[in-house]
C-alpha positions in Angstrom: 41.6 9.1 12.8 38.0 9.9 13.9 36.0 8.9 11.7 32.4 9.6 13.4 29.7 11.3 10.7 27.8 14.1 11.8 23.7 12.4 11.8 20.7 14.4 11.8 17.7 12.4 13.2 14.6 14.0 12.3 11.3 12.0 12.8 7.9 13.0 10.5 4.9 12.0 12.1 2.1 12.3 9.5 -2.1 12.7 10.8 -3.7 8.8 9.7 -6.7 11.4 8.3 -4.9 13.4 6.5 -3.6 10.6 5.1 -7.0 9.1 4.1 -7.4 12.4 2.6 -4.7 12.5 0.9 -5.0 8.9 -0.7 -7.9 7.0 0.1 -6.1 3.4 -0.9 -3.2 4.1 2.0 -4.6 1.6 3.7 -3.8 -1.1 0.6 0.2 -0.2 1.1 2.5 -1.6 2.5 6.3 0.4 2.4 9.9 -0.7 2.2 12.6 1.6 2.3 15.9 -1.0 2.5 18.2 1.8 2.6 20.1 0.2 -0.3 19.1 1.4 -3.9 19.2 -1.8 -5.7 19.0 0.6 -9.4 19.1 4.2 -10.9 15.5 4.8 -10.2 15.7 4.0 -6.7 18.9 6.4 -6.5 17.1 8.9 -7.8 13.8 8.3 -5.8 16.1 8.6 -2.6 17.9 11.5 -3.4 15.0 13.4 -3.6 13.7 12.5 -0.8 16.8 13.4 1.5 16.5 16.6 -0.7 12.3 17.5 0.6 13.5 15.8 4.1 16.0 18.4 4.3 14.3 21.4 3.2 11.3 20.9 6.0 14.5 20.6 8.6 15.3 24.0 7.1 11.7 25.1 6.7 11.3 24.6 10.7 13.8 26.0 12.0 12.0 29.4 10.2 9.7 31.7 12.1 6.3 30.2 11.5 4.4 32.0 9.0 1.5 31.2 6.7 3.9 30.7 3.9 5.8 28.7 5.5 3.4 26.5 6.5 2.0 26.0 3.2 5.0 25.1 1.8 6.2 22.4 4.7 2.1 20.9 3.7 3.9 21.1 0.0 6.5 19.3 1.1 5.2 16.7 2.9 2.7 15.7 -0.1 6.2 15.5 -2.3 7.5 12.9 0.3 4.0 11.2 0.3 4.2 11.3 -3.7 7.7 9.8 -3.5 7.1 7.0 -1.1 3.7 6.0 -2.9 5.2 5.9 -6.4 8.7 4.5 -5.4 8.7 2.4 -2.5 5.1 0.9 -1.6 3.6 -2.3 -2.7 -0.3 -3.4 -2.5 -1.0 -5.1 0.7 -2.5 -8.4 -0.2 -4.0 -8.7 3.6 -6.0 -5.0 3.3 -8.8 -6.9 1.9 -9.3 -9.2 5.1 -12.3 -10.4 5.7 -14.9 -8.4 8.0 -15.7 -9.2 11.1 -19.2 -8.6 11.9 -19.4 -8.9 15.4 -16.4 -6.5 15.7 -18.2 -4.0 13.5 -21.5 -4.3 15.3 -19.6 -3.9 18.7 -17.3 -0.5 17.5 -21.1 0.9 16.2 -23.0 0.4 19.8 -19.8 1.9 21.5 -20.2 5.0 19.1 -23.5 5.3 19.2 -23.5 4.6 23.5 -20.4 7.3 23.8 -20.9 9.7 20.9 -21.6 12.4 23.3 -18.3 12.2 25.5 -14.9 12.5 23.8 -15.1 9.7 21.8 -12.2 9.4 19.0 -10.9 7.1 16.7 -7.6 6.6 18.6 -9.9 5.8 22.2 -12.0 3.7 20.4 -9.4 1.6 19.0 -8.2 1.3 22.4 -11.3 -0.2 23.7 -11.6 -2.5 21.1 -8.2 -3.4 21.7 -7.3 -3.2 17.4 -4.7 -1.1 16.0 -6.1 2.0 14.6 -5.0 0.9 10.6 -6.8 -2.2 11.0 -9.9 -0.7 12.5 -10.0 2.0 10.0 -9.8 -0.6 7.1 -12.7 -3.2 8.9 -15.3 0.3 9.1 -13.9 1.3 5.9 -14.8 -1.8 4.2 -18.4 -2.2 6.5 -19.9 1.6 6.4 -18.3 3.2 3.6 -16.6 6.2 5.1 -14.0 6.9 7.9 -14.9 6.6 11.7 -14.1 10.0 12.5 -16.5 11.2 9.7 -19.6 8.5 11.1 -18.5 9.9 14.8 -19.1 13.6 13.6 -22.4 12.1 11.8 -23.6 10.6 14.4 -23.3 13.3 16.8 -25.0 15.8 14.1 -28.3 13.4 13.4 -28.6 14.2 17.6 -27.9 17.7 16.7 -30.5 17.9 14.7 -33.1 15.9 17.2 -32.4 18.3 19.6 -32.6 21.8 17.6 -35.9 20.1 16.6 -37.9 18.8 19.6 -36.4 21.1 22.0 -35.7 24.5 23.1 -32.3 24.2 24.6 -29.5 26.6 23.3 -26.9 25.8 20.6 -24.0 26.2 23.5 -25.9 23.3 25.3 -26.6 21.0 22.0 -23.0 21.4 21.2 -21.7 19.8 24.9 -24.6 17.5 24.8 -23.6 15.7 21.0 -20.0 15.7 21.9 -18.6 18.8 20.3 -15.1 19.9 21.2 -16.8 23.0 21.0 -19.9 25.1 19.7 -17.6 27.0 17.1 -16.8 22.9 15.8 -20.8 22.1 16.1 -21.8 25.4 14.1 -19.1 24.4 11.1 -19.8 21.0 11.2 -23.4 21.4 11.2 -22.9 24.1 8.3 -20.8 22.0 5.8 -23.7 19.2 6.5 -26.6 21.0 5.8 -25.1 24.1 4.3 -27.3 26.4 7.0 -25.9 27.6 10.7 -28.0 25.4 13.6 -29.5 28.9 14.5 -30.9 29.4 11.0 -31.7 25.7 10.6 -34.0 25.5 14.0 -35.6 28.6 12.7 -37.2 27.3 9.3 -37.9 23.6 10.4 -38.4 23.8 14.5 
């Protein structure tokens, strides 16, 4: 008698800034999912999570709207909701002591190579550190996430630039590392809440 289950393998990969976004302490977790529930609560906690796991298996295999978009997002904040309240624990290793050399040698590399394509994934790289642990040191050190002190970085240029010369916001964009001028201009805007163009204007 063949006794061979149908399995599904379905794999969630989920953005580490989103995550930050999502819960600023994810960094402080640890999970553990032991596939067994060891009580009712645990049962329960696992059921539902097959349940959201299997409506975003549904929700994708649906022609891609706006609604359904927003509704795999919903889904995968239930999971995150689940996991958090369920099956993490507090990392007692998150608060590890900072290195100071290692956070004075990830600054000069940002602040060398803010103008190519600098990322937090490439810059992890180079430092040769996983991308959690390097998140938590800068965390810890400056306060806010690399990928936000890249963008900052590259805006205080910006802002040189639009300032003390005349090139054109097309050129300031490639120059500070911009994926593109349309990223500069809303970048720039959420900063200081005017367009470069208007911004050059008042203060040049």
């Amino acid at each position: 008698m063949d006794t061979t289950k149908s399995l599904t393998e379905f794999c969630l990969i989920i953005d580490y800034e989103f995550l930050q976004q999502a819960y600023p302490k994810i960094d402080q977790l640890k999970f553990n999912l032991h596939g067994r529930p060891n009580s009712i609560k645990e049962l329960i906690a696992y059921q539902d999570l097959e349940k959201h796991l299997k409506l975003m298996i549904q929700l994708l295999q649906e022609p891609r709207t706006g609604g359904i978009t927003l509704e795999l997002t919903g889904q995968v904040y239930l999971v995150l909701a689940n996991l958090i309240e369920n099956f993490s624990y507090e990392d007692s290793e998150s608060s590890t002591r900072i290195n100071d050399n290692f956070i004075d040698q990830a600054l000069k590399l940002i602040n060398s190579n803010y103008m190519t394509d600098l990322t937090s994934n490439n810059l992890a790289k180079q430092l040769n550190i996983s991308i959690t642990a390097l998140n938590r040191q800068f965390n810890q050190t400056v306060q806010m996430p690399i990928t936000r002190y890249i963008t900052t970085v590259r805006l205080l240029n910006a802002q040189k630039e639009l300032l003390n010369t005349t090139k054109n916001i097309d050129l300031i964009a490639i120059d500070c590392g911009f994926s593109s001028t349309k990223s500069f201009v809303r970048n720039f805007k959420k900063w200081k809440k005017i367009t470069p163009f208007q911004y050059r204007k008042v203060f040049h």
